[in-house]
Structures are given as C-alpha cells and as structure tokens.
C-alpha positions as CSV (number, residue, x, y, z in Angstrom):
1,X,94.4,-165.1,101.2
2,X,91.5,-163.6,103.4
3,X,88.1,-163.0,102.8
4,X,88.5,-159.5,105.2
5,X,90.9,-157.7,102.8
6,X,88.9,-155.3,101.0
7,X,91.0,-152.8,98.7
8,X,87.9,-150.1,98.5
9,X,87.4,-150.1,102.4
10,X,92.0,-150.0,102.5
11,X,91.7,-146.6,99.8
12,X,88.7,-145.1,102.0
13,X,91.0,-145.2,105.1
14,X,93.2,-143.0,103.5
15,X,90.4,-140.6,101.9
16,X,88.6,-139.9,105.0
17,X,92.3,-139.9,106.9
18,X,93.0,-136.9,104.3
19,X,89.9,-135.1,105.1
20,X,89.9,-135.9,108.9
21,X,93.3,-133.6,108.4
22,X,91.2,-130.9,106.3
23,X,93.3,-131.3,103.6
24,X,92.2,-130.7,100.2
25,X,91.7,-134.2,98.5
26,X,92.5,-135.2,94.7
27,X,92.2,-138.3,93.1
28,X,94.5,-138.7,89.7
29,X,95.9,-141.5,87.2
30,X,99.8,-142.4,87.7
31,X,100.4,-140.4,84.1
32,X,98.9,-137.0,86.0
33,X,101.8,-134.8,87.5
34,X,102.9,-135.8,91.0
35,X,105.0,-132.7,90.7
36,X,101.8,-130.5,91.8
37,X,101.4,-132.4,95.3
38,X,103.0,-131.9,98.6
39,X,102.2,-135.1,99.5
40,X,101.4,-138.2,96.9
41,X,99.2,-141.4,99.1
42,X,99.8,-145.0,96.9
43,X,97.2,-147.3,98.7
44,X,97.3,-151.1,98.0
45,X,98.7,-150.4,94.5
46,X,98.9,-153.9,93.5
47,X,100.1,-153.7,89.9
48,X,103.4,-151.7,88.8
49,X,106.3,-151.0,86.4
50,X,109.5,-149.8,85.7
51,X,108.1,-146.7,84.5
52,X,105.6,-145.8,87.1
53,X,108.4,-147.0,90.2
54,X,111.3,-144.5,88.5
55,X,108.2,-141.6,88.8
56,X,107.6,-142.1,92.4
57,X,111.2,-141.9,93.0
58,X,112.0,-138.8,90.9
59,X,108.8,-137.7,92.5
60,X,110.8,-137.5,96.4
61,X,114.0,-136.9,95.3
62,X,112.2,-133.7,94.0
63,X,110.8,-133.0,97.2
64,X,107.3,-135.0,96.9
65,X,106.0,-137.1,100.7
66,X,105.1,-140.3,98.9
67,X,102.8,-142.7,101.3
68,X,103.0,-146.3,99.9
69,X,100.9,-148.9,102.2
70,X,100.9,-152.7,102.0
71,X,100.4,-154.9,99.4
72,X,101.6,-152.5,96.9
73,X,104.1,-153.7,93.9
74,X,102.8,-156.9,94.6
75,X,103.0,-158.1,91.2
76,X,103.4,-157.1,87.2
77,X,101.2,-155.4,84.9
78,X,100.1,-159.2,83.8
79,X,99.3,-160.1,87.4
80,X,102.1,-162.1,87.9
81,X,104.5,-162.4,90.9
82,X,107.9,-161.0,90.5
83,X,111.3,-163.2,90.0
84,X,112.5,-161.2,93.1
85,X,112.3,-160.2,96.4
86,X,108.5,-159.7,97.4
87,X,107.8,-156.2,95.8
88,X,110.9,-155.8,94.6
89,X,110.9,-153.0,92.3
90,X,110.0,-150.5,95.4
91,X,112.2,-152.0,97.5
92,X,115.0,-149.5,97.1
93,X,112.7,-146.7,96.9
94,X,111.0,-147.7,100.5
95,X,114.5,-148.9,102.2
96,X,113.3,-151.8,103.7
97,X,112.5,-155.4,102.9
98,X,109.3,-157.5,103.6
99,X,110.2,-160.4,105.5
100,X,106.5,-161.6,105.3
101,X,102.9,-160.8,105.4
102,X,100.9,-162.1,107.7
103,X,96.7,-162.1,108.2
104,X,94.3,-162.6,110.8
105,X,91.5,-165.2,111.5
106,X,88.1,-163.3,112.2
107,X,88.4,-163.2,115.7
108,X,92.1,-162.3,116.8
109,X,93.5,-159.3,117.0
110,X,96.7,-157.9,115.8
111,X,98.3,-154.6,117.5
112,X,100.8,-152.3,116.6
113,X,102.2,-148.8,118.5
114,X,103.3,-145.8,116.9
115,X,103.9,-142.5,119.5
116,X,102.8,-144.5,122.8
117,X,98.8,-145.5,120.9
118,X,98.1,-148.7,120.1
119,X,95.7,-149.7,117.2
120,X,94.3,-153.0,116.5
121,X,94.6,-154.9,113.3
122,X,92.8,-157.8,111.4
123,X,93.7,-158.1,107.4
124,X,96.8,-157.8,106.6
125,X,100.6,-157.2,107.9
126,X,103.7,-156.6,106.4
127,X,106.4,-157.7,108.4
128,X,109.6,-155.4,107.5
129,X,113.2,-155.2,108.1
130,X,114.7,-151.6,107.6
131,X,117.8,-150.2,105.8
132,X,120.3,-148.5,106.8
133,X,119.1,-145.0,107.2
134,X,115.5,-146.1,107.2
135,X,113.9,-145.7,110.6
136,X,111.1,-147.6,112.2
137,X,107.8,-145.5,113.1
138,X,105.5,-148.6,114.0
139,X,106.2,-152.5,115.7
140,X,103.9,-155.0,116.2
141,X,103.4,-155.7,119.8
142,X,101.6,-159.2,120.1
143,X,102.2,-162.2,117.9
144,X,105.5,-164.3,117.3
145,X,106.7,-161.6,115.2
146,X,106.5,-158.5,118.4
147,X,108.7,-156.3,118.3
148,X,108.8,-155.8,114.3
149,X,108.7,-153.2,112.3
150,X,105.2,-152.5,111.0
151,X,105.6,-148.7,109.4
152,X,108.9,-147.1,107.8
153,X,109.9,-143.8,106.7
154,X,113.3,-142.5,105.0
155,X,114.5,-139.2,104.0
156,X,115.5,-139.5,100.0
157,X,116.8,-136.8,98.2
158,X,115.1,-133.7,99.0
159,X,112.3,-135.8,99.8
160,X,110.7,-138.7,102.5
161,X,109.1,-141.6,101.7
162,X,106.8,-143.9,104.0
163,X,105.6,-147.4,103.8
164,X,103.1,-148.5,106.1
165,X,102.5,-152.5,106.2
166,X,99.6,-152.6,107.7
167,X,95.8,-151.9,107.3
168,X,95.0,-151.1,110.9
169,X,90.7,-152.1,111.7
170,X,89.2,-148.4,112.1
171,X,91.7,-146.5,110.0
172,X,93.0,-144.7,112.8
173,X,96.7,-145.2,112.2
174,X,96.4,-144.6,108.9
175,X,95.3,-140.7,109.7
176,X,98.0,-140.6,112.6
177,X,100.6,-141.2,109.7
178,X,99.2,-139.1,107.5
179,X,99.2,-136.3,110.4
180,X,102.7,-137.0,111.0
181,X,103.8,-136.4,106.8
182,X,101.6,-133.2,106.8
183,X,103.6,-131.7,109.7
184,X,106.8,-133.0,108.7
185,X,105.9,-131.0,105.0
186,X,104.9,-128.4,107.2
187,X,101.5,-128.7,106.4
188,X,99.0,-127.7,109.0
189,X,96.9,-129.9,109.6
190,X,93.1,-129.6,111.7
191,X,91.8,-133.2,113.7
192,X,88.1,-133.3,112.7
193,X,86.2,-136.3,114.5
194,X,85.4,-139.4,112.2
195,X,82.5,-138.5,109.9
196,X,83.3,-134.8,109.6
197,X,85.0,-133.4,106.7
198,X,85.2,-130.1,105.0
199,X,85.7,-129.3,102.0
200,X,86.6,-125.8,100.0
201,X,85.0,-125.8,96.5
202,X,84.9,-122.0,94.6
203,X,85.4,-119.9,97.3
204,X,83.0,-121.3,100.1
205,X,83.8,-124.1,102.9
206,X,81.5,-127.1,103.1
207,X,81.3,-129.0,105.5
208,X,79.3,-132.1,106.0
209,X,78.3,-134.9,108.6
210,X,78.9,-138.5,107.9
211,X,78.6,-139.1,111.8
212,X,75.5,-140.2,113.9
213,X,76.0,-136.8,116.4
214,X,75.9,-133.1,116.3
215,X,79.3,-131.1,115.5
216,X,79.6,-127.5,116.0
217,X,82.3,-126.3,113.5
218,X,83.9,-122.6,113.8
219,X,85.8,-121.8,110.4
C-alpha cells in the first residue's frame, strides 16, 4: 500500500504523546484488565475478534476513554479481510463508517484541523462519515475529499470513545487528542516539549532528555 507506513513509528506517536502529557504509561495484552485504566489507547490494531471488540465496548460503557486510530480491525485473526463493511466489527462501537483510506506519494502533503491547528500528514487517512450522535473533531482541509471528517469521538454508555483516521507526520495531533481525552476524564495533564518525559518509578520522579537542547524542569 505504502512503503511510509510504519506500525512501530504509528505506536511511538502515541507513547511519547502519553508521556508528553506526564501520564503514567503501561503497556498490556488485550486479556489484561482494561477495567484498571482511565484511558485505554488501541493503535493500528490490525487483527481482532468478536471477543476482544465486545471488551472494548464493555470497557466504555463502564466508563473506560478508548482511543482507536486507523487501520485498526482491519482484518481477522487469519489475516483476512472481512465479508463487511471495512472494519466492520468496530464499526458500531466507533459510530462512524470508513468511506475510504487514502495515502500519500513521498512528496505531498495531506492536512487536517482540529481546534483552529493544522498538522500535516503523509501515510495514511481514513476518510469517515459519522453517526448520529457521533461528532466530528478533525476534517481534512486539502485534497478532493476537504472538508471530511478525519477524527471522531462519541459518548457511549458511561463512557467516550474516539477514532482517529489518521497518522499525522510528527505525531503532533496524536498528543493534541490525547490532551483533549485526559481533560475530558478529568485528568490533568502537563505539555512537556518533544524529547522530555518523566517518569515516577518507587517514589522518585525521573525525568530524562531525548531532545538535542537543555530543559529546566521544576517538579
């Protein structure tokens, strides 16, 4: 489809997006308990059931902020496409259909808007159409398909879910969303620059500098 998409580089938005926040960060199986997370991130989860679909929604009706980005419920446990809609099994669950995807040649440049920003984008796009009572976060603002949706989000049960159908090129929208779920959970949230995360580990905050620069940090 295109030799850009990489699925480590699509998870590692999300990781440092999560620490960018300051938020404490764990990485666990779909058989762990979603129960003991605000806030549940699904990135690029290709392969899915039944089973593992029916936990994400009891999962928000409970109360759980699941983030589900693109190219997720793709396909089958055997690798194989559904006899459905495109990702059809999290269809209900995200209230909203994927019209199409959509990728980039090296050198042009998708953009989307959330909030007034604009990121770019390169890799991949889902192009969606929102239920009723889903709303629209993020459209696409060049290309035939301007003026689409790009990101959802729905309130479910005691719960919200949000899909997010592209993977923007520095990450940034990624983090904005994830910003925008903490506060919504009413988590609070810090805005570290890119490279700086900290991290609380028995007792004691560490902090450490993936940047090329100096950062003064006042816990």
């Amino acid at each position: 489809q295109t030799s850009q998409w990489n699925t480590f580089n699509h998870m590692n938005k999300y990781m440092e997006g999560v620490l960018s926040c300051g938020a404490p960060l764990d990485i666990i199986g779909e058989k762990d308990n979603f129960a003991e997370y605000k806030v549940l991130v699904v990135p690029a989860y290709q392969l899915v059931d039944s089973l593992l679909v029916a936990r994400f929604t009891k999962y928000v009706q409970e109360g759980g902020h699941l983030i589900i980005s693109c190219r997720t419920a793709q396909k089958n446990r055997d690798g194989q496409l559904w006899q459905a809609k495109w990702a059809g099994p999290i269809l209900k669950l995200i209230g909203a259909q994927i019209e199409f995807f959509d990728l980039m040649i090296p050198e042009t440049k998708g953009i989307v808007k959330m909030k007034e920003k604009v990121y770019n984008w390169n890799n991949w796009a889902d192009v969606l159409l929102a239920d009723s009572g889903t709303t629209s976060v993020a459209t696409y603002e060049n290309q035939f398909y301007k003026g689409k949706i790009a990101v959802t989000f729905r309130k479910s049960g005691k719960g919200t879910v949000t899909y997010v159908g592209v993977d923007s090129e520095n990450g940034d929208l990624e983090k904005d969303v994830l910003a925008s779920v903490y506060s919504l959970a009413g988590i609070k949230t810090e805005n570290y620059p890119k490279g700086i995360f900290v991290f609380w580990r028995a007792g004691f905050n560490i902090a450490v500098n993936y940047s090329t620069g100096y950062y003064q940090l006042l816990i």
